[in-house]
Structures are given as C-alpha cells and as structure tokens.
DOBADO-871836 format. One record per residue (C-alpha): y, x, z. Coordinates in Angstrom, 1 decimal, padded with zeros to 4 digits. Last residue first. Layout:
DOBADO-871836
<c2:Y&c1:X&c3:Z>
...
***
This chain:
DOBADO-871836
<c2:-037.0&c1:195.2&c3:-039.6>
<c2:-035.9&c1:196.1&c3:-036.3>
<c2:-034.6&c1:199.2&c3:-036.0>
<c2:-036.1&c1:201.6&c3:-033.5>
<c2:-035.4&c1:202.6&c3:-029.7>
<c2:-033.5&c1:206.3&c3:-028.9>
<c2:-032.9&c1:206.5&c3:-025.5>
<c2:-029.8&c1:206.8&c3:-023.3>
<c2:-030.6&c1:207.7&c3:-019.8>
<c2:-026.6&c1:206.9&c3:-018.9>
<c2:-023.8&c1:206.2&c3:-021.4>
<c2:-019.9&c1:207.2&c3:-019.8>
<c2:-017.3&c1:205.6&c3:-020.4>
<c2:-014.0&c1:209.0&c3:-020.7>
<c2:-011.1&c1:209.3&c3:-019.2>
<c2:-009.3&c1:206.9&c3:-017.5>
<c2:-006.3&c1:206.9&c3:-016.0>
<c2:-006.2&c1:206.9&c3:-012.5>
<c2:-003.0&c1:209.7&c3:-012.0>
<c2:-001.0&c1:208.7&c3:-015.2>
<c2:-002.2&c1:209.8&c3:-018.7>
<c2:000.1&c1:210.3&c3:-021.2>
<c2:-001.8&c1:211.5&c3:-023.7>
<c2:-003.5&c1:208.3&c3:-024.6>
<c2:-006.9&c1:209.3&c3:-026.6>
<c2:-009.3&c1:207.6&c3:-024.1>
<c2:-013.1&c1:207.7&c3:-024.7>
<c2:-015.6&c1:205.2&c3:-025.6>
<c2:-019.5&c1:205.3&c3:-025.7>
<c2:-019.8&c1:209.1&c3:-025.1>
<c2:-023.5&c1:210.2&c3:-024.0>
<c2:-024.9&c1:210.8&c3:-021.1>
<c2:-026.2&c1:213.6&c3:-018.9>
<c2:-023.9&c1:213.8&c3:-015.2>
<c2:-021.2&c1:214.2&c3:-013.3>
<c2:-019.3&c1:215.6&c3:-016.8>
<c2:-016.3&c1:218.2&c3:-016.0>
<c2:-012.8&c1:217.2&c3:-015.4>
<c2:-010.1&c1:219.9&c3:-015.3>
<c2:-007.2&c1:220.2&c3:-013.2>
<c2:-003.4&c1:221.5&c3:-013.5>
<c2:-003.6&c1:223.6&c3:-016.9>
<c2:000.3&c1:224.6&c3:-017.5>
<c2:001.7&c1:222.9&c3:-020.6>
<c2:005.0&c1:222.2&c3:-019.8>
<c2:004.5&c1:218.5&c3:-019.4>
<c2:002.0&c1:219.5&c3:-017.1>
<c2:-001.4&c1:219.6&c3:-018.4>
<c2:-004.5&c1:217.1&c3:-017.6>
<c2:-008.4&c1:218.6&c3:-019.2>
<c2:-010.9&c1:216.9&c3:-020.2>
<c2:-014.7&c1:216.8&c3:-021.1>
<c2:-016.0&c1:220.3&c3:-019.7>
<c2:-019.7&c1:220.5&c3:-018.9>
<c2:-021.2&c1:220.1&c3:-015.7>
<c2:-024.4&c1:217.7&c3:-016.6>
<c2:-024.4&c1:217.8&c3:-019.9>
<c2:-022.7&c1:215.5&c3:-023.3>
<c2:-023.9&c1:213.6&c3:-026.0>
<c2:-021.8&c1:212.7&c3:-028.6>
<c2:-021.5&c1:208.9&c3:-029.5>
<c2:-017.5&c1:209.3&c3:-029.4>
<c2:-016.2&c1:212.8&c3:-029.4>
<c2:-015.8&c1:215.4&c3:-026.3>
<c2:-012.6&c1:217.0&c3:-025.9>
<c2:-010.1&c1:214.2&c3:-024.0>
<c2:-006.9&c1:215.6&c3:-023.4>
<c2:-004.3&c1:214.5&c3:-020.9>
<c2:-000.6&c1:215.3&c3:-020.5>
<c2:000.1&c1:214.6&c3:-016.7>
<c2:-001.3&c1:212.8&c3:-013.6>
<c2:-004.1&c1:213.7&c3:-011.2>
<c2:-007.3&c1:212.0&c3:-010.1>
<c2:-008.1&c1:211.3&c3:-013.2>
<c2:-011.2&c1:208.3&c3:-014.2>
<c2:-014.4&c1:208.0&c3:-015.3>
<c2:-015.6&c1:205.2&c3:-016.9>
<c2:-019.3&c1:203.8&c3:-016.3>
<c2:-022.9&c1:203.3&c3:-017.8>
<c2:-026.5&c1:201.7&c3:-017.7>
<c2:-029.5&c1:201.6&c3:-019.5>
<c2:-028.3&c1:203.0&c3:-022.4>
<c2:-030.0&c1:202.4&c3:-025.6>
<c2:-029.4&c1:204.3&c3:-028.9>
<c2:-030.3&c1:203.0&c3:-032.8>
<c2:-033.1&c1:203.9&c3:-034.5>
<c2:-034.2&c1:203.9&c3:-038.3>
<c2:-030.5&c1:204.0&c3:-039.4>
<c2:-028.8&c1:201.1&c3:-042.1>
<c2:-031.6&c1:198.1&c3:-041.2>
<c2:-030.9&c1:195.4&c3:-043.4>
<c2:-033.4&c1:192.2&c3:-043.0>
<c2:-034.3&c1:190.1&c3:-045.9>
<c2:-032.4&c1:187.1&c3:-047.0>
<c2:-033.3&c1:183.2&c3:-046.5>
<c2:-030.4&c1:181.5&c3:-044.3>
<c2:-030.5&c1:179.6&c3:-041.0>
<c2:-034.0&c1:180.9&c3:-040.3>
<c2:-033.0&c1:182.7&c3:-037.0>
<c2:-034.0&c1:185.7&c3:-038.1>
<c2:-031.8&c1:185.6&c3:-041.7>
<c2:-028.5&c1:184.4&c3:-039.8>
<c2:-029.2&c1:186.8&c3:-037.0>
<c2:-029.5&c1:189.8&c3:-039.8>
<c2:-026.4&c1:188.6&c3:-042.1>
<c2:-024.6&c1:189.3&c3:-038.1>
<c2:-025.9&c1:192.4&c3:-038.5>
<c2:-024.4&c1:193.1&c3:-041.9>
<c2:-021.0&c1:191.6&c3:-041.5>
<c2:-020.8&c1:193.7&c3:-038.3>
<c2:-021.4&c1:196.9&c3:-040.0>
<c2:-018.8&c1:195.9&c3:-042.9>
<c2:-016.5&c1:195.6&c3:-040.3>
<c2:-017.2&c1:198.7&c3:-038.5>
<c2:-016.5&c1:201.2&c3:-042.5>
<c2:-013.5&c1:198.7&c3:-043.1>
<c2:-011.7&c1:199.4&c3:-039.9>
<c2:-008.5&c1:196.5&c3:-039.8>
<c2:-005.7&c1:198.3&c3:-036.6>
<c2:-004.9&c1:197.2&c3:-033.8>
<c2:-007.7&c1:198.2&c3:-031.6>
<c2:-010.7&c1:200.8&c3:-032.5>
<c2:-014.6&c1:200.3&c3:-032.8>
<c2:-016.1&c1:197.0&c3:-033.1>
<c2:-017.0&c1:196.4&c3:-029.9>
<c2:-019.7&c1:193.6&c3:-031.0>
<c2:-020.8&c1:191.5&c3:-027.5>
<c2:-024.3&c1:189.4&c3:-027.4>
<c2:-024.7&c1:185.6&c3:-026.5>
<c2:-028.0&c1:183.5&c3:-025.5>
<c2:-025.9&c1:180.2&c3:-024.7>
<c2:-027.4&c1:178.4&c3:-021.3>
<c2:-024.1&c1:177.7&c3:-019.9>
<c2:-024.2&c1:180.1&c3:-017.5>
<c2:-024.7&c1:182.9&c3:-020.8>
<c2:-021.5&c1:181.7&c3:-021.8>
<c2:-019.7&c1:181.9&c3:-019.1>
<c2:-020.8&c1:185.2&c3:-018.7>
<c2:-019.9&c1:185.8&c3:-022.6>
<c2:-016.4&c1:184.7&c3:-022.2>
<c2:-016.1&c1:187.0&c3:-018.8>
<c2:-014.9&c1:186.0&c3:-015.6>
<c2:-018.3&c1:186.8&c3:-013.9>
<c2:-020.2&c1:190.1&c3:-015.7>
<c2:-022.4&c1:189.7&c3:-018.8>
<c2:-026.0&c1:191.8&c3:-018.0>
<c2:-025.1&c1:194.9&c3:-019.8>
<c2:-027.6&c1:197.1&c3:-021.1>
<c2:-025.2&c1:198.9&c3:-024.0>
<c2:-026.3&c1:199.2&c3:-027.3>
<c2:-025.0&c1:202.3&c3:-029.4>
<c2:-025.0&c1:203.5&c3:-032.7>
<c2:-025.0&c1:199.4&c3:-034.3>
<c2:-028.1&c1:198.2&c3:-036.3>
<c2:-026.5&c1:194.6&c3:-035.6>
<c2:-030.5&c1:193.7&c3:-034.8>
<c2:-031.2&c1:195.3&c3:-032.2>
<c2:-028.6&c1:193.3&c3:-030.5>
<c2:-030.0&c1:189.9&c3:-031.9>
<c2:-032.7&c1:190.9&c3:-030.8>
<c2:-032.3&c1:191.9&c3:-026.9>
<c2:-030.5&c1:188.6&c3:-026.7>
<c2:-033.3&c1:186.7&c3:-027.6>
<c2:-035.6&c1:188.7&c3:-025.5>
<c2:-033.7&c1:188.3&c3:-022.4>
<c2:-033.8&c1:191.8&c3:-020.3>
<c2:-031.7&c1:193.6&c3:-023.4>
<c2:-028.8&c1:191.7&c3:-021.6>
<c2:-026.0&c1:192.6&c3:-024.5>
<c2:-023.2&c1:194.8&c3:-024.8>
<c2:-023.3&c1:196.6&c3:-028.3>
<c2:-022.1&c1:199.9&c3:-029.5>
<c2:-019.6&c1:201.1&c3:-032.5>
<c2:-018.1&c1:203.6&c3:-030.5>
<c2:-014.9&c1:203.4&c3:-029.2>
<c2:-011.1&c1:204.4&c3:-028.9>
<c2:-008.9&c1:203.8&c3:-026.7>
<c2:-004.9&c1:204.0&c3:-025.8>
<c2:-004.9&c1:200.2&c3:-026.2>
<c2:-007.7&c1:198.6&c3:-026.0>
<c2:-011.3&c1:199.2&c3:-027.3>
<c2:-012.8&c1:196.5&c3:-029.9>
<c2:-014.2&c1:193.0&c3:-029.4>
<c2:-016.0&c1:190.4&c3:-031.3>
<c2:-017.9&c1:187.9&c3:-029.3>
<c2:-021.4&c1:186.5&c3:-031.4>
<c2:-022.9&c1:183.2&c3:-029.6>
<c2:-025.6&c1:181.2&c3:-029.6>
<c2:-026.2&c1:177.6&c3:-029.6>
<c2:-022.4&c1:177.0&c3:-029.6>
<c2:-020.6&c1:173.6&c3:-028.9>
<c2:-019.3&c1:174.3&c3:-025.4>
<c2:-017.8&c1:177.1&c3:-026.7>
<c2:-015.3&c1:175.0&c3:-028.2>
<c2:-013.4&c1:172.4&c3:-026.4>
<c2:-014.6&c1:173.0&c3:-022.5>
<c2:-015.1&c1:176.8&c3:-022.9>
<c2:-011.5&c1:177.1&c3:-024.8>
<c2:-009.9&c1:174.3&c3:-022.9>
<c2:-010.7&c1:176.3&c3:-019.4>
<c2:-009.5&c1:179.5&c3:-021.1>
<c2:-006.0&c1:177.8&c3:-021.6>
<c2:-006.2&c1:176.1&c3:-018.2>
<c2:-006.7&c1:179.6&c3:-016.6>
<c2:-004.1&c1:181.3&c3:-018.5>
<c2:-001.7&c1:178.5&c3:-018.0>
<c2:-002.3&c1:178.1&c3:-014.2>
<c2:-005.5&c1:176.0&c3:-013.1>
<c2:-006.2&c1:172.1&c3:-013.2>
<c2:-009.0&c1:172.3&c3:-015.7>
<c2:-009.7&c1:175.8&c3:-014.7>
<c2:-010.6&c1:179.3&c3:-016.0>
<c2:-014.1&c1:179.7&c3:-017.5>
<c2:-013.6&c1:182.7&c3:-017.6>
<c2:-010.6&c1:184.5&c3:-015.6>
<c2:-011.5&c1:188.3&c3:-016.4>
<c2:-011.7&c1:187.9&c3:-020.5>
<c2:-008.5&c1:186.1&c3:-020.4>
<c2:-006.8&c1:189.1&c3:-019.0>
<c2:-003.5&c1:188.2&c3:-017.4>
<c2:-000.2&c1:189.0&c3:-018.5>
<c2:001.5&c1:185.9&c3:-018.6>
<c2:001.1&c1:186.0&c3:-022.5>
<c2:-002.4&c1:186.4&c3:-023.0>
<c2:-003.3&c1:190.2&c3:-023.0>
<c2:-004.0&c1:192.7&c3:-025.4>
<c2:-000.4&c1:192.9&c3:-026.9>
<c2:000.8&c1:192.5&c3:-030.2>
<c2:002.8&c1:189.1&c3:-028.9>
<c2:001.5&c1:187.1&c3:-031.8>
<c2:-001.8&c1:188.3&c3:-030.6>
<c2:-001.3&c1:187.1&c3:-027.4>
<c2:-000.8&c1:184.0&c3:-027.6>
<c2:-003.2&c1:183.0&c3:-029.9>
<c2:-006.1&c1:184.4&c3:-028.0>
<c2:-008.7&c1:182.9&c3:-029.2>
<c2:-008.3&c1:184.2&c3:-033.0>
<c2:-010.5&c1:183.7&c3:-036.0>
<c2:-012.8&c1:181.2&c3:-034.5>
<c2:-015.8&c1:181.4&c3:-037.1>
<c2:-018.4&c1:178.6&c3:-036.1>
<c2:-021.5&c1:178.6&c3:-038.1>
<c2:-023.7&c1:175.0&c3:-038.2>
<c2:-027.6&c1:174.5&c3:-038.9>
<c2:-029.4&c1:175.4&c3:-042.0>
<c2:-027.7&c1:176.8&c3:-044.7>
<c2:-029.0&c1:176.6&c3:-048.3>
<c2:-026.2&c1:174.6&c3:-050.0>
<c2:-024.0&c1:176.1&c3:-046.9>
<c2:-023.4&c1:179.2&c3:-049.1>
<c2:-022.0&c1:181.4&c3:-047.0>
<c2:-019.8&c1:184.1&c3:-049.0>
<c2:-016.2&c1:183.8&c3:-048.1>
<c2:-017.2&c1:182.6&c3:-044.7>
<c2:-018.4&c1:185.9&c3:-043.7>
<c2:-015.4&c1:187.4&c3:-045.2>
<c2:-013.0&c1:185.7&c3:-043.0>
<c2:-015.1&c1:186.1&c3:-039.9>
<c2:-015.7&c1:190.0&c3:-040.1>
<c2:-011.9&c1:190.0&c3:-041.5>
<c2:-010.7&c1:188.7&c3:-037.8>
<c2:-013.1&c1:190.7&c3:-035.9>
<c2:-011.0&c1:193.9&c3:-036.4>
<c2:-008.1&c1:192.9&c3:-034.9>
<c2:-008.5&c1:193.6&c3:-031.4>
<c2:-005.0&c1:193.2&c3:-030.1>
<c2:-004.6&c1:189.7&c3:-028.4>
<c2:-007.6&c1:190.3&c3:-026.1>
<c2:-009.8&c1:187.1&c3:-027.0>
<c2:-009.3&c1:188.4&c3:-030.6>
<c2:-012.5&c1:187.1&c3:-032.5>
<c2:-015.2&c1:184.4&c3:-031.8>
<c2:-018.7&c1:183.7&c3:-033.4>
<c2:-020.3&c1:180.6&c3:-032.7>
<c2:-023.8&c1:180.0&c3:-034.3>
<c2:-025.0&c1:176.1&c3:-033.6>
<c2:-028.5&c1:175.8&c3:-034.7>
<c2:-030.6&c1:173.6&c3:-037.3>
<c2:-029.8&c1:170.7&c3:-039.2>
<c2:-029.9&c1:171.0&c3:-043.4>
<c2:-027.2&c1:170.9&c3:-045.7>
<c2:-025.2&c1:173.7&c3:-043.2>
<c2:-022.2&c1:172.6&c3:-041.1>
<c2:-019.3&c1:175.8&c3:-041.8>
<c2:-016.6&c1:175.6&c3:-039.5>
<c2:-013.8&c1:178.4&c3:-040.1>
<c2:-011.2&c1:177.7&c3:-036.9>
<c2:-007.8&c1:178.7&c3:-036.0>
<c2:-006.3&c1:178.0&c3:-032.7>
<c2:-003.1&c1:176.0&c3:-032.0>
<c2:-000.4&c1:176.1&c3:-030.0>
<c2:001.4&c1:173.1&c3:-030.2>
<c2:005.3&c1:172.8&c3:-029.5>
<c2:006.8&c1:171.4&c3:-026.0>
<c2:009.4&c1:173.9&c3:-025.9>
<c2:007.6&c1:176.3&c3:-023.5>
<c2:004.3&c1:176.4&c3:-025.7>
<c2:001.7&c1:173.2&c3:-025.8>
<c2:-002.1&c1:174.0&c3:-025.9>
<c2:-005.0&c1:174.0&c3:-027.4>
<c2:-004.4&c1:172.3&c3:-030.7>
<c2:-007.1&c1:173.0&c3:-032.5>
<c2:-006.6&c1:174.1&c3:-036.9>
<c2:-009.6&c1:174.0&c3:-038.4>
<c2:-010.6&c1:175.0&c3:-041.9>
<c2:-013.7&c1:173.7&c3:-043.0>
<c2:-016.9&c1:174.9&c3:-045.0>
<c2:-019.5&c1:171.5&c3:-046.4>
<c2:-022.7&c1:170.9&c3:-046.7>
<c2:-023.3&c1:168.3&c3:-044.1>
<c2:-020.0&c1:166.5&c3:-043.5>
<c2:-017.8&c1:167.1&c3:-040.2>
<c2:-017.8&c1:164.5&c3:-038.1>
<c2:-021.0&c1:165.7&c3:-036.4>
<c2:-019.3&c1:169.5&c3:-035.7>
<c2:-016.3&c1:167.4&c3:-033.0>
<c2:-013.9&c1:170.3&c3:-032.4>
<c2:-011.5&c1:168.3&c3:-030.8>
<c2:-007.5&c1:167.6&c3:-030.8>
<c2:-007.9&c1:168.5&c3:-034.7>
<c2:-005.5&c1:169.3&c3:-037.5>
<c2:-007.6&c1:169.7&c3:-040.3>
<c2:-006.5&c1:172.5&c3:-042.9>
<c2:-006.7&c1:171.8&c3:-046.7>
<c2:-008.9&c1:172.8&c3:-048.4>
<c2:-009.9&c1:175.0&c3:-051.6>
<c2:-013.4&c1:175.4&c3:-050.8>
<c2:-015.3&c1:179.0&c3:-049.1>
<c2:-018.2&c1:179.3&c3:-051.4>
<c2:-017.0&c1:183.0&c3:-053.2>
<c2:-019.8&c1:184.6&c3:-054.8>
***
C-alpha cells in the first residue's frame, strides 16, 4: 500500500519536525545554500512524524554525489510507511550532496570530499560551510542515524556494514541489515557518521554495493534491514527478517595499493576469501607484458575491490577483511 500523500513540497529555511503535524508524510525542499548567481540550492527531504511520539530515525543518501543507490531505498521506504501506526519521526534526505550529484561526480563541486571535512564550519569555505549547515540544520535532529553509501568510481563492493560493533546499539542495528559483511569500524574524524556519533547519535553505514548506477537485488536488502530497526526500536509492529542465518564480521581491514603503473586486473571476487600469498592482481604494460604481480599479505576476505584498468602507480587494489568470523542473525 501506497501512504505517501499527494503534496505539495514545503520550501523550508529549517527543518523544524514539531511544526510538522502528527500523522502526516512531507516533502521538503531546504534551502542550504545559494549557487554562484545568487540561486538556492536546496536539499530534498521525505519527513514522516508518526501519530504517536517516539525517536527521531535519519536516514541520508548521496553525500558523495555518485552513489545512487540510496535514493530508491528512501523513496520506497516512504512509499509504504504508514505513519497511522508510526511512532516517533523518519527522516529520508534523498540527496546531501546536491552539488555534486548534478555534476555526476563523487565529490562536492570544489572538489573536496564532504565526507572528510565533517562537521565543516560556520565561517569555513563552501564545502565546509555547506557540511556545517547540514550538521547544524539536519542532523542535528536525528536520534539515530542510517548513511547510505556505495564504492566510488572505478569500485565495486560488497554489500557490508561500517558500524562500532563495541556500542551495543550500533552493533544491532548492524546485525540487523542481514548484510554479507559488517565492518568494525569505529567512525573516523571528518566523517558524517563521526560527527554524528560526537553528537551523541548511535549511527551505522550501508555500502550498498556499486556507484552510479540503481541495484535492485542491494536496495531491496537495505529496505529490509532498515524494516528491522523500525520493528526493534518499536516504531512500527512487524516481525524481524533475517535472509542468511550468519552474516561475516571483520575486526579490522585495509586497501592495498600498486606500486607500479599500467593495465591492472583484479582476480579475486567480492566477499571471497582469499590466503596468505596468493595471487590477487596483476599490472600489464599497455602491450600486455606482465610487469609485477601482487600477492595477498595476509588471510582475509574481499570487501571491495577495484575494476579500473587503468591503474596509475598507487592505485588501489583490493580492501582487505581481517579475522573475519561468522556471527548469527538476529532474530
């Protein structure tokens, strides 16, 4: 059933959730920003305020400009939340990174990595002032918080989790996504989840597979974990969907990177596991002749891998899961 209304969008200098009726799904337009000729740049918002009060679920999409795939987990979320039952407040912002996404590029549009600079600054450059507003404007607002990511550009990934599995609310909500991979990954400084987490917000990242493109197989995935958070948290009735009885935990992990440029192939597959001293890539000159192959330093398993050819000397080649371990569903 279909329980997103016929409105029209709000244009908003603030995302103010008490305004907003009880019972009721909006569509928000923030201003943010203005461009070089003095027009608004505005982000897109789904705001859904339950009948009844309880928490404040933020989930965000496209903070780098070309991971798409969060964009139909939010739209069809929304599609079928009935807020008649809904306790507490979801917050669906379709794109953060406005900029760049109309640009088709992973970054904001001076180049710099939005996901590096949180929380930015009030009185920073326009990268760092447009991050700062975020933080300030909207995640301020959350409870918790659900970031949607994929691999960039010349990547591919697993369907895996980053989350601090330390913090038992965090830990949850991650086992709960039922993804292949989660990742133990206290949130970094400059990231939207670190600032996040400094604001007292229990927050997991979804890398949802593969940039630029929509994958219907991960978004489905994400729709049914994040069902799971709504149904543990008590902010809808349902029961818990677990797809695979476990899923895989890494304690820790890292990219490995060439040492020499050329025509690069990557052999091992996402989520397989790989030895101590096997072969996982090879660099070729553009006429074909073997130059240097890579082997693995260690056990692990693949959680992303690069599938750019054109590799130049520092490229990277394959992210690396360590002492992964296989932990059950919850149910």
């Amino acid at each position: 059933m279909n329980f997103l209304q016929e409105t029209t969008p709000d244009f908003i200098q603030e995302l103010d959730l008490q305004q907003l009726p009880p019972g009721t799904i909006s569509e928000q337009w923030l201003h943010i920003i203005n461009n070089g000729i003095g027009e608004p740049v505005r982000i897109p918002i789904l705001v859904a305020r339950g009948r009844y009060e309880g928490p404040v679920l933020g989930i965000t999409a496209a903070i780098h400009g070309n991971e798409l795939n969060g964009i139909p987990v939010i739209q069809r979320l929304f599609q079928e939340i009935d807020v008649t039952q809904l306790h507490g407040t979801i917050v669906g912002v379709l794109v953060l990174n406005v900029p760049g996404l109309l640009l088709e590029q992973r970054k904001f549009n001076d180049g710099t990595d939005l996901n590096r600079i949180s929380p930015g600054k009030a009185t920073g450059n326009i990268s760092e002032l447009y991050i700062n507003r975020i933080v300030e404007r909207i995640l301020r607002n959350f409870t918790y918080l659900i970031d949607l990511h994929t691999a960039s550009f010349g990547r591919v990934n697993s369907w895996y989790i980053r989350a601090n599995m330390s913090i038992p609310i965090t830990s949850r909500m991650a086992r709960l996504q039922n993804p292949d991979i989660i990742l133990q990954n206290p949130p970094g400084d400059g990231t939207f989840r670190g600032t996040a987490s400094a604001l007292g917000i229990r927050s997991i990242t979804l890398e949802l597979k593969d940039p630029h493109v929509f994958q219907f197989d991960v978004i489905e995935d994400a729709l049914v974990g994040i069902r799971n958070v709504l149904y543990d948290f008590k902010m809808l009735e349902g029961s818990l969907v677990c797809r695979s009885e476990y899923t895989i935990l890494c304690e820790r992990s890292y990219w490995i990177y060439t040492d020499e440029g050329g025509i690069l192939e990557v052999y091992p597959q996402v989520q397989e596991r790989v030895k101590k001293g096997s072969l996982i890539a090879e660099v070729r000159t553009i006429f074909g002749k073997s130059i240097r192959q890579y082997f693995a330093p260690e056990d692990g398993i693949v959680i992303g891998k690069s599938v750019n050819p054109v590799n130049q000397t520092g490229s990277r080649i394959l992210h690396l899961g360590l002492a992964p371990q296989q932990i059950p569903c919850i149910v």
